[in-house]
TORKOLLO-41524 format. One record per atom (N, C-alpha, C): x, y, z; residue in three letters; atom name. Coordinates in Angstrom, 2 decimals, always signed. Layout:
BEGIN
<r <X,Y,Z>,ala,CA>,
...
This chain:
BEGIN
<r <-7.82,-0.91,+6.80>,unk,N>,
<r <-8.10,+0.33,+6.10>,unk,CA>,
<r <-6.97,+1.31,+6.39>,unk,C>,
<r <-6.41,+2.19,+4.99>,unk,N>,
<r <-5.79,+2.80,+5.55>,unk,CA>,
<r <-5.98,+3.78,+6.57>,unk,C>,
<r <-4.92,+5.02,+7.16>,unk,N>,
<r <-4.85,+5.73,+7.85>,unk,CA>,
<r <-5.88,+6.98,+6.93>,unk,C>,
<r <-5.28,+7.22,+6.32>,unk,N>,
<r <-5.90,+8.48,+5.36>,unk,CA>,
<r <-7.09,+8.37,+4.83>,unk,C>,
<r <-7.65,+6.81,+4.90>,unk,N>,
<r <-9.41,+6.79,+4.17>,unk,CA>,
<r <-10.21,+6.77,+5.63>,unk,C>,
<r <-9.91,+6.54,+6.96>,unk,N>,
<r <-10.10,+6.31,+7.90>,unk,CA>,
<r <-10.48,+8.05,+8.35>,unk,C>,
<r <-9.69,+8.93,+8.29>,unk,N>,
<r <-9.74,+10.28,+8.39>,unk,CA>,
<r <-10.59,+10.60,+7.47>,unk,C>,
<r <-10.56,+10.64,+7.00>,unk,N>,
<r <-11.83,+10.78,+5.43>,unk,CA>,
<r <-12.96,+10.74,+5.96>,unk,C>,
<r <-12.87,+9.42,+6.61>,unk,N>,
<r <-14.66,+8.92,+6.73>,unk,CA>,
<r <-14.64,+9.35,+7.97>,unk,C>,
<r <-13.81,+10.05,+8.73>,unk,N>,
<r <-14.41,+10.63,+9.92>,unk,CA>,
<r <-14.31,+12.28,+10.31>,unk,C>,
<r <-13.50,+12.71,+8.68>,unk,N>,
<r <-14.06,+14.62,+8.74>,unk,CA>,
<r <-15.57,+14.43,+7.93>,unk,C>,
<r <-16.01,+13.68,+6.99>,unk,N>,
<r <-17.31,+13.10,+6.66>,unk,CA>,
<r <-18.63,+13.19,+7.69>,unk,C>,
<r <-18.20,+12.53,+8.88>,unk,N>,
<r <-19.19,+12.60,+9.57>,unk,CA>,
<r <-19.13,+13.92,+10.73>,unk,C>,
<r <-18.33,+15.42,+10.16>,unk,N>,
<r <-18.46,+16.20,+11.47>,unk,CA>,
<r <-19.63,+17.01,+10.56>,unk,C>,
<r <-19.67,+17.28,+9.18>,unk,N>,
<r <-20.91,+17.93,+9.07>,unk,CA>,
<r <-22.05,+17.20,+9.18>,unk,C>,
<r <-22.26,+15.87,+8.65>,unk,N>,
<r <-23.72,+15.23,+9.18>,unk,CA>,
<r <-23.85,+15.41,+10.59>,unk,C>,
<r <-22.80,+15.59,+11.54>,unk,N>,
<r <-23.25,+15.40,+13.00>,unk,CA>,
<r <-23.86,+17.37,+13.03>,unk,C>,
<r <-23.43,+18.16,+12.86>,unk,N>,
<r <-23.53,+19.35,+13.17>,unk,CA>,
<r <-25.11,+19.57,+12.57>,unk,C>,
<r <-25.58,+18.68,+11.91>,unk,N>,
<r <-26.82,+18.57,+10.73>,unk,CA>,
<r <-27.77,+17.98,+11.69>,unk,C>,
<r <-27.09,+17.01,+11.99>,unk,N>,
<r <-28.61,+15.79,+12.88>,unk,CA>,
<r <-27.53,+15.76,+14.32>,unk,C>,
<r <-28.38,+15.79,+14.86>,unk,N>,
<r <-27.64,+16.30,+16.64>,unk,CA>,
<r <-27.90,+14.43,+17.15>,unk,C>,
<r <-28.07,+13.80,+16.47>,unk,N>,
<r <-28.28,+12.13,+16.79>,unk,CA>,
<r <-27.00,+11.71,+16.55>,unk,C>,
<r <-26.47,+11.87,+15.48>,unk,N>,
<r <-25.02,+11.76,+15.17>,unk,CA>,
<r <-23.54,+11.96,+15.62>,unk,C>,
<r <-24.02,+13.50,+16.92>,unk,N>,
<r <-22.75,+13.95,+17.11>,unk,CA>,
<r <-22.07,+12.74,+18.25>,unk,C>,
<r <-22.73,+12.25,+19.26>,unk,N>,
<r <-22.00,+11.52,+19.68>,unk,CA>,
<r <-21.06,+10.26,+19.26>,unk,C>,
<r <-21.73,+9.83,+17.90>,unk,N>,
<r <-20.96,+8.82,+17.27>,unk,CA>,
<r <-19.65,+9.45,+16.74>,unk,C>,
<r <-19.68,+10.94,+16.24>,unk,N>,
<r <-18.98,+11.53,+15.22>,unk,CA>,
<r <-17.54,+12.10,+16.74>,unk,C>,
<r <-17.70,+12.28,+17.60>,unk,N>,
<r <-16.86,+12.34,+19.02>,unk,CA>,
<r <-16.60,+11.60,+19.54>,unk,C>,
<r <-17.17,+10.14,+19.52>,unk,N>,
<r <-16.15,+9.02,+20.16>,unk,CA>,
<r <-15.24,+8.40,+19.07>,unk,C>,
<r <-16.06,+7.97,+17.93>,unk,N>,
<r <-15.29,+7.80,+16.64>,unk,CA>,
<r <-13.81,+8.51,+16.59>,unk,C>,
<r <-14.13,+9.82,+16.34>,unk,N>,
<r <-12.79,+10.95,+16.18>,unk,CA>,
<r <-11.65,+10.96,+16.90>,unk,C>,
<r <-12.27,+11.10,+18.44>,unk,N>,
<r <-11.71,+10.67,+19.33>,unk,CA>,
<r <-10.36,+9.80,+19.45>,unk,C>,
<r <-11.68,+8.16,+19.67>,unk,N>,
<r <-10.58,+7.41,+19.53>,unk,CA>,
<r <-9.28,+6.93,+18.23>,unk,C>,
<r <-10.16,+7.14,+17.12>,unk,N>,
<r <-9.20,+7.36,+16.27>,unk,CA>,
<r <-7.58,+8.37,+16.32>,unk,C>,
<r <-7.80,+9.73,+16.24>,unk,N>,
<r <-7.07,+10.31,+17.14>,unk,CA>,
<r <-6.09,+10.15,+18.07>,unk,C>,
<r <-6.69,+9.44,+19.29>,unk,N>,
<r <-5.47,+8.75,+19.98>,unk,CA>,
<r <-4.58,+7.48,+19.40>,unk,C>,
<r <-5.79,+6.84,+19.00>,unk,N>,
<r <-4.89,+5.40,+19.00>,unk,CA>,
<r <-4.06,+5.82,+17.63>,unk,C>,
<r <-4.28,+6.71,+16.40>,unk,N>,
<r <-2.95,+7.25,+15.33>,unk,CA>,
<r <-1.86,+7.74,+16.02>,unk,C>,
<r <-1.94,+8.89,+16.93>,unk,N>,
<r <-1.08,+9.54,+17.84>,unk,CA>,
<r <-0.49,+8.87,+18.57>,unk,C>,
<r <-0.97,+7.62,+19.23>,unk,N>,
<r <+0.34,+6.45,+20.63>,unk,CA>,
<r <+1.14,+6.06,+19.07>,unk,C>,
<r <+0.10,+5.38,+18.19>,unk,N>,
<r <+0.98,+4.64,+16.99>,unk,CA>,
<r <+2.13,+5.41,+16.29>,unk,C>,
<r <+1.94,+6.54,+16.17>,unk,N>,
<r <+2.67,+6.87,+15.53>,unk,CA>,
<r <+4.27,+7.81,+16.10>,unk,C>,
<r <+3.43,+7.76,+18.11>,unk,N>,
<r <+4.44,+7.87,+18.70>,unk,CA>,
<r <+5.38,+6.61,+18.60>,unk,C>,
<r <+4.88,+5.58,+18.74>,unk,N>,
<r <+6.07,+4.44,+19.27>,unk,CA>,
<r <+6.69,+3.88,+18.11>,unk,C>,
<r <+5.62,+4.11,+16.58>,unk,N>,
<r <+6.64,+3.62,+15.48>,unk,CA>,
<r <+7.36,+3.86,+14.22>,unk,C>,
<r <+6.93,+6.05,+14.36>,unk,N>,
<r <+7.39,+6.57,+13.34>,unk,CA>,
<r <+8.62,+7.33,+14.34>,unk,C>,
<r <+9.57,+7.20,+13.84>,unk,N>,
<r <+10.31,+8.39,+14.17>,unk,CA>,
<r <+9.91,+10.08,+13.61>,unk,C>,
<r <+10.41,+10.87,+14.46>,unk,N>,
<r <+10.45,+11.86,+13.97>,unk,CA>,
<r <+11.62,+12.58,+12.64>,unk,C>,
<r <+10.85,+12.77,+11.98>,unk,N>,
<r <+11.48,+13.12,+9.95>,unk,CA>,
<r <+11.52,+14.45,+9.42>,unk,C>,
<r <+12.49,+14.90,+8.67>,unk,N>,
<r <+11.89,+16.64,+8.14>,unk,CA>,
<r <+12.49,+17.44,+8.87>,unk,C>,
<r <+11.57,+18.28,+9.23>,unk,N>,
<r <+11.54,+19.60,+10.15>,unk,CA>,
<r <+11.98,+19.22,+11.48>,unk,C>,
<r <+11.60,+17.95,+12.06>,unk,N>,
<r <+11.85,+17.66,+13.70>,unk,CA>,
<r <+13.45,+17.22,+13.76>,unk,C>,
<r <+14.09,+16.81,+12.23>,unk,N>,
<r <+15.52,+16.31,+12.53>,unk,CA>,
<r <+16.84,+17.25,+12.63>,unk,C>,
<r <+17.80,+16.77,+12.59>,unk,N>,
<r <+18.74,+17.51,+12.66>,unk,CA>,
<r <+19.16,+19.44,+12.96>,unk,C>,
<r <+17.99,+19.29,+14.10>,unk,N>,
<r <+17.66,+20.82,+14.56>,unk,CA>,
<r <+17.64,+20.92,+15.65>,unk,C>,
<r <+18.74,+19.76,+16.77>,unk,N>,
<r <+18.61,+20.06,+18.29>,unk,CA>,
<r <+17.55,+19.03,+18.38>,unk,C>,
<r <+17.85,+19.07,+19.94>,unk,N>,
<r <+16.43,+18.67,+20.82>,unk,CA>,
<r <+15.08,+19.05,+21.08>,unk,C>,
<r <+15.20,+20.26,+21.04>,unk,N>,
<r <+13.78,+20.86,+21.08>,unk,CA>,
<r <+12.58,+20.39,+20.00>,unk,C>,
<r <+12.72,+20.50,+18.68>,unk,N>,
<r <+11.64,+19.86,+17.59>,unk,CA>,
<r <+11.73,+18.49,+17.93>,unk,C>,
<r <+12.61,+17.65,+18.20>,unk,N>,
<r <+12.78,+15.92,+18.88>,unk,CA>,
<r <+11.33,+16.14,+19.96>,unk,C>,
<r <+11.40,+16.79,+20.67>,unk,N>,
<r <+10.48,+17.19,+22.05>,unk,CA>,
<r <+9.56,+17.78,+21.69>,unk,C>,
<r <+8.99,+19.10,+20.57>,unk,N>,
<r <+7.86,+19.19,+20.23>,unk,CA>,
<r <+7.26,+18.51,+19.42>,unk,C>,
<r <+7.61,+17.24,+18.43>,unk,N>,
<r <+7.00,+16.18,+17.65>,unk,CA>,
<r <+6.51,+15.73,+19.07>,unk,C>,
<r <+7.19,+14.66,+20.02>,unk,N>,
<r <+6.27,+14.14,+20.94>,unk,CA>,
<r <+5.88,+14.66,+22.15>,unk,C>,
<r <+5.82,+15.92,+21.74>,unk,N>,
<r <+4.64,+17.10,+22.85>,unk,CA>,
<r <+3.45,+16.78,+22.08>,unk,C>,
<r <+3.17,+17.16,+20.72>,unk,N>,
<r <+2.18,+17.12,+20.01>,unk,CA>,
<r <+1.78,+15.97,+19.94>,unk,C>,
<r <+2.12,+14.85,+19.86>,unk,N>,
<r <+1.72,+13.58,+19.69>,unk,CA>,
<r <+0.80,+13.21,+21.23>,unk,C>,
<r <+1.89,+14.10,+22.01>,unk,N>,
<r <+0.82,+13.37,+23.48>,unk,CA>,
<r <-0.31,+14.29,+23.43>,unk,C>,
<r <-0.06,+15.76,+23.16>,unk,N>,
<r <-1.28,+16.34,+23.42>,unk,CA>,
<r <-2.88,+15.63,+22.61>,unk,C>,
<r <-2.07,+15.42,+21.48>,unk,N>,
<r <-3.43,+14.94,+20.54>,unk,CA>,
<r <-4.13,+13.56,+20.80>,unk,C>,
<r <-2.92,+12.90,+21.72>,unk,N>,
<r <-3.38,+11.55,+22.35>,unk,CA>,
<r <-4.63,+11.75,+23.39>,unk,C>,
<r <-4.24,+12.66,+24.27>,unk,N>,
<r <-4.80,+13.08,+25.79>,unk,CA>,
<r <-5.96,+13.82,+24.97>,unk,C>,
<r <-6.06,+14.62,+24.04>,unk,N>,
<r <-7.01,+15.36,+23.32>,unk,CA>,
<r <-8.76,+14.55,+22.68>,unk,C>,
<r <-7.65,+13.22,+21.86>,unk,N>,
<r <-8.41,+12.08,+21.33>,unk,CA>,
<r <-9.24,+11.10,+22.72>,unk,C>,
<r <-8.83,+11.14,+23.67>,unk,N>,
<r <-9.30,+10.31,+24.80>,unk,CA>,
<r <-10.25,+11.37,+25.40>,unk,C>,
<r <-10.15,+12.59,+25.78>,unk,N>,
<r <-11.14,+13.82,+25.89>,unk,CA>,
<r <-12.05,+13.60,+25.23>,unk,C>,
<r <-11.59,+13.93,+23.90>,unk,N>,
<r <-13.19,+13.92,+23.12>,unk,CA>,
<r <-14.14,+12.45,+22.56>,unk,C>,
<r <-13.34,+11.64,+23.20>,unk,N>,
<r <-14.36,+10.48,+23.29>,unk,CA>,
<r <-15.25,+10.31,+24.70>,unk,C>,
<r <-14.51,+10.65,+25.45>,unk,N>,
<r <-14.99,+10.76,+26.44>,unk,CA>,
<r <-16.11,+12.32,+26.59>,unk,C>,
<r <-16.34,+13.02,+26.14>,unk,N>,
<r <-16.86,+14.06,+25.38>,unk,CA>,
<r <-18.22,+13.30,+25.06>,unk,C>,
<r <-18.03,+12.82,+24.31>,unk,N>,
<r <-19.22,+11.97,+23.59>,unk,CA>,
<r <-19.83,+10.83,+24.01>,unk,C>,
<r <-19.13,+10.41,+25.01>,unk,N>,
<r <-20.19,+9.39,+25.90>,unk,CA>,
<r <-21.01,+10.71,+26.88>,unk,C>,
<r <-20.33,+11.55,+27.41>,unk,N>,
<r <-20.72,+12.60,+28.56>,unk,CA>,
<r <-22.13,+13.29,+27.52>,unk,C>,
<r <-21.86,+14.05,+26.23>,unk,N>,
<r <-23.20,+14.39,+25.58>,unk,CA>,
<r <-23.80,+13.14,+25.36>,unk,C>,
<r <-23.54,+12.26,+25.12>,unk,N>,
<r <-24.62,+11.03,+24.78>,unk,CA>,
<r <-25.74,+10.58,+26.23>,unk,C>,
<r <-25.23,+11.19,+27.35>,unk,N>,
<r <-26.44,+11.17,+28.35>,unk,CA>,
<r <-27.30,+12.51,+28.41>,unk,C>,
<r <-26.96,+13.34,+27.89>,unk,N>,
<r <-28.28,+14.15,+28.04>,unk,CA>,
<r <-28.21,+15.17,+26.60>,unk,C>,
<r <-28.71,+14.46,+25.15>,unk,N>,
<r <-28.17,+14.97,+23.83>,unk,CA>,
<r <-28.82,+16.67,+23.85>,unk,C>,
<r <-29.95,+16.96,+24.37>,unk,N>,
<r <-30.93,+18.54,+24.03>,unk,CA>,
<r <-30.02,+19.24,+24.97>,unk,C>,
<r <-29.85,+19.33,+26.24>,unk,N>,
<r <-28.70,+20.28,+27.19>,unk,CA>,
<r <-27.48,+20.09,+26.61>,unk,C>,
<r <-26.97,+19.48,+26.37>,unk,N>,
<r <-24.99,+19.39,+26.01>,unk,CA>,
<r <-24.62,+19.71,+24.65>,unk,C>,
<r <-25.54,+19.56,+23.75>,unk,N>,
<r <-25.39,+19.77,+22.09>,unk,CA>,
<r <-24.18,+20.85,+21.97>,unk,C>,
<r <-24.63,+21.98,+22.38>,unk,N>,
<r <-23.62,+22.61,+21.86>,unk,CA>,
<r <-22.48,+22.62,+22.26>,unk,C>,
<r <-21.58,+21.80,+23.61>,unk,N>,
<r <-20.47,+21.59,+24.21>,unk,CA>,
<r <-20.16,+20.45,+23.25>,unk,C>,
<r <-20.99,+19.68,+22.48>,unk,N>,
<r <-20.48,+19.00,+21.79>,unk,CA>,
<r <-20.08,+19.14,+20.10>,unk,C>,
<r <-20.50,+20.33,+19.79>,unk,N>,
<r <-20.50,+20.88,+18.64>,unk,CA>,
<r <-19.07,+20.96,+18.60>,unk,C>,
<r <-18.94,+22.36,+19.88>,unk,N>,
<r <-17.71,+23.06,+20.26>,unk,CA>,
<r <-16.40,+22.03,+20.04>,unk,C>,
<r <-16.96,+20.84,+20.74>,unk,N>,
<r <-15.69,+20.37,+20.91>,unk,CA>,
<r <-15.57,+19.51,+19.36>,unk,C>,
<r <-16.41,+19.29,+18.43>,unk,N>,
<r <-16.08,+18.63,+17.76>,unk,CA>,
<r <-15.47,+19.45,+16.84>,unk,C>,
<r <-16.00,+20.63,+16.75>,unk,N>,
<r <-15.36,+21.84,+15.90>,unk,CA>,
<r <-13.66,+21.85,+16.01>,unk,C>,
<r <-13.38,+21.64,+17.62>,unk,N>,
<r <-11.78,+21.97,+18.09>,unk,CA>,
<r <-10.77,+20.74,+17.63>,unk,C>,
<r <-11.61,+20.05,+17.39>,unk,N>,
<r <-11.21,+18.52,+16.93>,unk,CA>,
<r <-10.62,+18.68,+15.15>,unk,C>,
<r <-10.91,+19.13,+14.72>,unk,N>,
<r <-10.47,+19.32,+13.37>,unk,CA>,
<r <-8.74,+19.91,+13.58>,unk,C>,
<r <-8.33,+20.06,+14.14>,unk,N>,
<r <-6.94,+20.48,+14.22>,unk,CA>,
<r <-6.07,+19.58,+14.68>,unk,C>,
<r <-6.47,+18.62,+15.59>,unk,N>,
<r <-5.99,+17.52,+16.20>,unk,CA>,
<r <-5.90,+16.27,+14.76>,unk,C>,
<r <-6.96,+16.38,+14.27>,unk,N>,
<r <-6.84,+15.53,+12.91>,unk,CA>,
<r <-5.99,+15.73,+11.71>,unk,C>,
<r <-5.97,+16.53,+11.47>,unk,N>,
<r <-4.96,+17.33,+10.76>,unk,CA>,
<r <-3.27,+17.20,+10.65>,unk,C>,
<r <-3.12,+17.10,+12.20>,unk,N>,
<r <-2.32,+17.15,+12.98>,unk,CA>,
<r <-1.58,+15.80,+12.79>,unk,C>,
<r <-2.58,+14.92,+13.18>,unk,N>,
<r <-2.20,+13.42,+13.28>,unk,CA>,
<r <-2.10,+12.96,+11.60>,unk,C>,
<r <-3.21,+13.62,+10.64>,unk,N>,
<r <-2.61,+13.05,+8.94>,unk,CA>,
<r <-1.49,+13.86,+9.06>,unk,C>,
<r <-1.12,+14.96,+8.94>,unk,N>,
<r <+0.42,+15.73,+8.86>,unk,CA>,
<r <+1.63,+14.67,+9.39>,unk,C>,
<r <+1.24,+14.18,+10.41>,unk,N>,
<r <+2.52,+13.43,+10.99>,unk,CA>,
<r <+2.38,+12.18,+10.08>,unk,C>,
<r <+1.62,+11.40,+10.03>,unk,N>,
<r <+1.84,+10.40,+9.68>,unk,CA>,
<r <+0.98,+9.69,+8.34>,unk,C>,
<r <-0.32,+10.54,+8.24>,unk,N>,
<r <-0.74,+9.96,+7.05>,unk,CA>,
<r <+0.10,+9.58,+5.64>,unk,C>,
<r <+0.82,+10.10,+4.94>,unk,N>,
<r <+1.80,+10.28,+4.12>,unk,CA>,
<r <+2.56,+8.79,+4.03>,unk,C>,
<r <+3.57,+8.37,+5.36>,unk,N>,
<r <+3.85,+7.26,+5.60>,unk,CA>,
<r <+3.34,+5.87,+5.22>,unk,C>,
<r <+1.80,+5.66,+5.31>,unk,N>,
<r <+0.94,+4.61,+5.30>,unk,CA>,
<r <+0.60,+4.58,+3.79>,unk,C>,
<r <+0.57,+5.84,+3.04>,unk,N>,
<r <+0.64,+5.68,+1.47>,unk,CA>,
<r <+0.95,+4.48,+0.89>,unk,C>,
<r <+2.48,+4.63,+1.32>,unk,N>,
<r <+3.51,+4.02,+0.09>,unk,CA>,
<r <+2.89,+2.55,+0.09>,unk,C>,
């Protein structure tokens, strides 16, 4: 499946989870790991293109700042969602929160690389 229908079906499930509180833990490990494992991938086999090239070192170094953060981010919020999945009525809303913060990290990871997997 591609990259971009894969994201699809998992901004899909942040409003059913925010809807039925049964859901959110699937909708935070899901995201999660997705998340990371786009972000290592697309550290080790896209180069950086565009805006990150021919502008110095620094954009070279913030493409894979961002890539790790969203890696370390994606492993959080799976881990997020096993942690609410032991006690779903107390943690709900730490898990809302975090799934809410998660929408930027996704974004993040189609921006870099969804586009690529198109062609």
């Amino acid at each position: 499946m591609e990259l971009m229908a894969v994201i699809i079906r998992i901004l899909a499930l942040i409003p059913d989870a925010y809807r039925n509180a049964e859901k959110l833990p699937v909708a935070l490990i899901t995201g999660g790991a997705v998340e990371a494992v786009a972000a290592i991938f697309l550290a080790f086999f896209k180069a950086p293109g565009g805006l990150f090239e021919h502008h110095g070192k620094a954009p070279f170094y913030l493409y894979y700042g961002i890539l790790g953060f969203v890696a370390v981010f994606g492993f959080a919020e799976a881990t997020a969602g096993f942690w609410v999945s032991g006690d779903l009525a107390e943690r709900r809303a730490v898990g809302k929160t975090f799934l809410w913060v998660s929408i930027l990290p996704l974004v993040l990871v189609a921006a870099f690389g969804g586009f690529v997997f198109m062609r």
